[in-house]
C-alpha positions as CSV (number, residue, x, y, z in Angstrom):
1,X,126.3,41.9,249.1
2,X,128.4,43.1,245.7
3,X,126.9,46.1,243.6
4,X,127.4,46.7,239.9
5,X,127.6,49.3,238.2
6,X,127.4,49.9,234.2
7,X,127.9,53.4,232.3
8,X,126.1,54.4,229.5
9,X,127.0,57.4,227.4
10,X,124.6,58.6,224.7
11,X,126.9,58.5,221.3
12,X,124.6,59.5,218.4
13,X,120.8,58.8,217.5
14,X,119.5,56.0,219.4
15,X,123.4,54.7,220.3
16,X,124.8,54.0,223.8
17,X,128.5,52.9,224.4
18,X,128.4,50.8,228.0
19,X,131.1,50.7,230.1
20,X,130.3,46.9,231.3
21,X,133.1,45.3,233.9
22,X,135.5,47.5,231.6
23,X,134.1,46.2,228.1
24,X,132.5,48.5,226.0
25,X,128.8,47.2,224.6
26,X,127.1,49.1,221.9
27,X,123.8,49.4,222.1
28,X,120.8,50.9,219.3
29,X,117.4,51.0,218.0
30,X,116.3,49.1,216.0
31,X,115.7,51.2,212.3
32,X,112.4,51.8,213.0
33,X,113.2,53.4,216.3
34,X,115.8,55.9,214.8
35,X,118.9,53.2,215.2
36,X,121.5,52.7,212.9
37,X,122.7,49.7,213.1
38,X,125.4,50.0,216.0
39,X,124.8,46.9,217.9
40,X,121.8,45.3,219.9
41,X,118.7,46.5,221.1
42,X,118.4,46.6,225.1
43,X,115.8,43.7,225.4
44,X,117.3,40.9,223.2
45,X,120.6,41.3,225.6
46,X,118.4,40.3,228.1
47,X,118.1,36.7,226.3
48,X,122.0,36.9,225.7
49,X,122.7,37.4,229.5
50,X,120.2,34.3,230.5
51,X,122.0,31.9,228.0
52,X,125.6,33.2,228.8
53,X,124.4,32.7,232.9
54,X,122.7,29.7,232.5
55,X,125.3,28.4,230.4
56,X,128.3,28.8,232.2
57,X,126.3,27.3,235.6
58,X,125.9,24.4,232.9
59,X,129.3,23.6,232.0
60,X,130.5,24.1,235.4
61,X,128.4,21.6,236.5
62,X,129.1,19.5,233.9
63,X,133.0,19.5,234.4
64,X,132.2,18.8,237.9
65,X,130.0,15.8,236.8
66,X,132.9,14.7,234.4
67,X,130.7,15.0,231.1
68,X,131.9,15.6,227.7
69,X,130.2,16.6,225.0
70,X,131.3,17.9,221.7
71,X,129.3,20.8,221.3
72,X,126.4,23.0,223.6
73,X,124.3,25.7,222.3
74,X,121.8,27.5,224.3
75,X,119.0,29.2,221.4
76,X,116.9,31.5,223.8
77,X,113.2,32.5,222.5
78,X,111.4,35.7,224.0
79,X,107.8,36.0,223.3
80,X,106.8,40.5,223.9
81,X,103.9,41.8,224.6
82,X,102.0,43.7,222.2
83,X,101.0,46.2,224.1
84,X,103.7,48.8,226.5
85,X,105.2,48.6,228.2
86,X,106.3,45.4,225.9
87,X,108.6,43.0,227.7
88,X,109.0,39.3,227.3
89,X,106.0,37.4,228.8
90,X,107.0,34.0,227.7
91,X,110.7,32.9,227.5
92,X,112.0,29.5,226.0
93,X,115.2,28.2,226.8
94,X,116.4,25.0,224.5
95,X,119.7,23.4,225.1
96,X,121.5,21.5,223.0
97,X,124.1,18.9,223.1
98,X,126.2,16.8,220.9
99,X,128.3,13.9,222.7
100,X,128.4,10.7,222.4
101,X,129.0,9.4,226.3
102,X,126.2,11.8,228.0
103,X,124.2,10.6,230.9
104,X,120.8,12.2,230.0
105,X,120.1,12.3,233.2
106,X,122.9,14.1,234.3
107,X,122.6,17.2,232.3
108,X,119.4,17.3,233.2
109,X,120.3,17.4,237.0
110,X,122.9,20.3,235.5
111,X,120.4,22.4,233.5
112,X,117.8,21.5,236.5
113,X,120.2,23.3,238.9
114,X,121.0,26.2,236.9
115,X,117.9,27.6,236.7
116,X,116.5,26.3,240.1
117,X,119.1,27.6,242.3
118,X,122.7,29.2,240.6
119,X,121.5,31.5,237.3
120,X,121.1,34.7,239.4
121,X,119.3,36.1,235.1
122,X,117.2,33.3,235.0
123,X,115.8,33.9,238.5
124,X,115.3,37.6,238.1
125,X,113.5,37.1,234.6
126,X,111.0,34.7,236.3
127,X,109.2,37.4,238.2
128,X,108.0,38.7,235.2
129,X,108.3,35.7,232.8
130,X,106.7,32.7,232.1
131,X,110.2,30.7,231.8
132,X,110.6,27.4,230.7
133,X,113.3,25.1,228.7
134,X,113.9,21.4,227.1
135,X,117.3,19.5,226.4
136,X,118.2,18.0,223.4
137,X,121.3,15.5,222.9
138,X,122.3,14.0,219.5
139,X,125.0,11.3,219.7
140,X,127.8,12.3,217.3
């Protein structure tokens, strides 16, 4: 079993400087919430560690299934709560892929394996989350 830990120092206002595997992350407020602007608020990084976990368990996979494609994008969607504490009830995850020679169904069995058994985020967020995805591929 490994163990992380990250370091947050209150900066100014609303703003946190994270120590994160020796990268700094900013994080803020939003305006509203007293934030200026520094970087991203705390939940939407949330969706930005899901697409960067499911994504790299995607091309992995992929390389390992000898697939090319031209481009991949993964556009994540939270849904909040309206009430607190507000998290994301509903989470969308839509991949897309431009190539020419991919086997549909082999990029599904990739994505399909990502989030069933290797992305670590996407399992986590299920226990609170209603999470679900789709694939899209456009020839080029």
């Amino acid at each position: 079993m490994s163990t992380v830990q990250v370091v947050a120092d209150h900066t100014t206002g609303m703003s946190f400087d994270a120590n994160v595997e020796n990268y700094h992350v900013i994080v803020d407020a939003k305006e509203e919430f007293g934030g200026v602007g520094k970087g991203p608020s705390p939940k939407p990084l949330l969706l930005v560690a899901l697409a960067g976990c499911t994504g790299m368990d995607v091309v992995s996979l992929l390389e390992k299934m000898r697939q090319e494609y031209t481009s991949f994008k993964i556009a994540v969607t939270g849904e909040q709560t309206e009430t607190h504490p507000k998290y994301y009830h509903k989470i969308h995850v839509d991949y897309q892929f431009v190539g020419s020679d991919l086997d549909p169904a082999k990029v599904q069995k990739a994505v399909d394996m990502s989030q069933d058994k290797y992305c670590g985020v996407s399992h986590m967020l299920k226990a609170a989350s209603e999470l679900t995805y789709d694939i899209s591929i456009k020839a080029e």
